[in-house]
C-alpha positions as CSV (number, residue, x, y, z in Angstrom):
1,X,-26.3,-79.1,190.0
2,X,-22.4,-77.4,190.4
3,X,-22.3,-74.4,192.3
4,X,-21.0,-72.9,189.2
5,X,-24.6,-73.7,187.6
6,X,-26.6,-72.3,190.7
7,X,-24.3,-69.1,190.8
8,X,-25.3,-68.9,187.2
9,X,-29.1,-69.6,187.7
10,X,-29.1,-66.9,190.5
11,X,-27.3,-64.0,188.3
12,X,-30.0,-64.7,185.5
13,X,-32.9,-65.2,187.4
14,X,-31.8,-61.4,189.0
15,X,-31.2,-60.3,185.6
16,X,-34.7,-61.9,184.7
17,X,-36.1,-59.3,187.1
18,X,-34.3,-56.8,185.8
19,X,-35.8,-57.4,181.9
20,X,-32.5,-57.8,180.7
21,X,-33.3,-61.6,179.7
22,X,-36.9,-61.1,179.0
23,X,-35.9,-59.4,175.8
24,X,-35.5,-61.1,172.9
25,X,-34.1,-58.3,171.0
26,X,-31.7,-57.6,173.2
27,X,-30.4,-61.6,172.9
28,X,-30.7,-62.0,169.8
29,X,-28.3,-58.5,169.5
30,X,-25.7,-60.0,171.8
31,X,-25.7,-63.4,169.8
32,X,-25.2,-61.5,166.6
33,X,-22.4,-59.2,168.2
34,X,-20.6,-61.9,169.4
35,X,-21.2,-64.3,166.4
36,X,-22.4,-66.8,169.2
37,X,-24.3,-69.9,168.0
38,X,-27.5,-70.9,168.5
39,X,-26.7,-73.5,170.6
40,X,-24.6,-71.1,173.0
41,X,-28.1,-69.1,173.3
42,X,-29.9,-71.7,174.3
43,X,-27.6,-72.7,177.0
44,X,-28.0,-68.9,178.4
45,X,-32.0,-69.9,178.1
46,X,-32.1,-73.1,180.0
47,X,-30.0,-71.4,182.3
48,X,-27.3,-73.2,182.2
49,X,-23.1,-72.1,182.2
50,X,-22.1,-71.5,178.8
51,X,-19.4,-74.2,177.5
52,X,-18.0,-72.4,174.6
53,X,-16.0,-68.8,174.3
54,X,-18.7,-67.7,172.0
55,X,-21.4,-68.4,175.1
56,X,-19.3,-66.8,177.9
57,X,-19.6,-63.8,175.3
58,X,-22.9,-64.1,175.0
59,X,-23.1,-63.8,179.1
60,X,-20.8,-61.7,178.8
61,X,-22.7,-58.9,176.6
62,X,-25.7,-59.3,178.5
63,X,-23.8,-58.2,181.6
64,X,-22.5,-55.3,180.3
65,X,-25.9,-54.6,179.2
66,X,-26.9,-54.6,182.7
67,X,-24.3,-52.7,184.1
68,X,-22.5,-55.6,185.4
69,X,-19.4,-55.4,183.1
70,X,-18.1,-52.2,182.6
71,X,-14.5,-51.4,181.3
72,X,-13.5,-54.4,182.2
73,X,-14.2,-55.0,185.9
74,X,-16.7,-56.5,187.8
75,X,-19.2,-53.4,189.2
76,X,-20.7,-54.7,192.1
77,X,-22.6,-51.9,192.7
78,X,-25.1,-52.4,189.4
79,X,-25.2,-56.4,190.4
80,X,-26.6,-54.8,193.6
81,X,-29.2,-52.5,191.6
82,X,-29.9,-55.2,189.1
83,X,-31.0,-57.7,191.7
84,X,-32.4,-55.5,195.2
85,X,-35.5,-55.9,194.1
86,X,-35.6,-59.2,193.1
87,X,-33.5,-60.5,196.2
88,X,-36.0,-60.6,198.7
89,X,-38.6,-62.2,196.3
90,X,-36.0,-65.2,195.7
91,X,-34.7,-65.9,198.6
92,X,-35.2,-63.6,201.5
93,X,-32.6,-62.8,203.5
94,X,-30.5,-65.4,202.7
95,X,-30.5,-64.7,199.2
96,X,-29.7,-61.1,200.3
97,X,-26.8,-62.3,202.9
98,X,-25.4,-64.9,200.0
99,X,-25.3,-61.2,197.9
100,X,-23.4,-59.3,200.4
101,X,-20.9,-62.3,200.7
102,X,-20.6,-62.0,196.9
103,X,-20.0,-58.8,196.8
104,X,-17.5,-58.9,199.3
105,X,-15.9,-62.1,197.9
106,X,-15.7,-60.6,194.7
107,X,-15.5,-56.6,194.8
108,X,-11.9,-56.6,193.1
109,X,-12.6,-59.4,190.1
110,X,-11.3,-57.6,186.7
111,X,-10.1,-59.0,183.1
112,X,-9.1,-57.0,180.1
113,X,-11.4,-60.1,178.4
114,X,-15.0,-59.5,179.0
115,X,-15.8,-63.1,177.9
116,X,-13.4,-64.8,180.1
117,X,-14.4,-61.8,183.1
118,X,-17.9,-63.3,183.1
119,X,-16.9,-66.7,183.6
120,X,-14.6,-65.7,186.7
121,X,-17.6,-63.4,187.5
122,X,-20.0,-67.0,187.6
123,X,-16.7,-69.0,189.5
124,X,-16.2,-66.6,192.2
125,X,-19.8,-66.4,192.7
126,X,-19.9,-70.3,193.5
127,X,-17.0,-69.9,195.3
128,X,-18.2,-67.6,197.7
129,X,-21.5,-69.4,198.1
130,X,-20.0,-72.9,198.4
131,X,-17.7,-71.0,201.5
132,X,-20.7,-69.6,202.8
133,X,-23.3,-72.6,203.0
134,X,-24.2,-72.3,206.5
135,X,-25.5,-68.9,205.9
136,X,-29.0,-71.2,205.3
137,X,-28.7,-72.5,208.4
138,X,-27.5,-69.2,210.5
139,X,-30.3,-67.3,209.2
């Protein structure tokens, strides 16, 4: 699995715990706000990284939905809210040190395009893990 993928899995299994993907209403509102296909939705489901534009709008309204997107930018603060409680149930304090490293890695990340903002949200994400692998083994 790319980093990419994993950065992906770990922002939806957070958002998971924070109901936003548990409701089918609310995916099935994204999908018809940002005419995304059906197959774009069931890439977000398997939790895998959306291919198309439609998709990374698809992530992209979910996001905002959490609080993750707003006006454009990257608010770490709500990624921080969406996933506290989750963190320590996924991976401890690793998972709680790879968030801090995120958040630090990507405080500033903004794009007047929510769709292509989600996708540098997902890249800087991997980045920051992939630089931060021996976090496993410090910890």
């Amino acid at each position: 699995m790319n980093f990419a993928c994993l950065c992906l899995l770990f922002l939806q299994i957070c958002l998971v715990k924070s109901e936003i993907l548990n409701s089918a209403e609310l995916l099935q509102k994204c999908k018809n706000e940002v005419d995304a296909s059906e197959e774009d939705v069931k890439m977000i489901i398997e939790r895998k990284m959306p291919t198309s534009y439609g998709g990374l709008c698809l992530l992209a309204c979910l996001y905002e939905n959490s609080g993750i997107i707003q006006n454009g930018k990257f608010v770490i603060e709500n990624l921080n809210k969406a996933i506290e409680t989750g963190a320590v149930a996924i991976g401890g304090k690793v998972a709680k040190q790879y968030i801090n490293e995120i958040n630090q890695d990507c405080k500033d990340i903004e794009n007047d395009d929510k769709c292509v903002l989600a996708k540098e949200i997902i890249m800087c994400a991997a980045e920051s893990i992939t630089r931060n692998l021996n976090l496993n083994k410090e910890l």
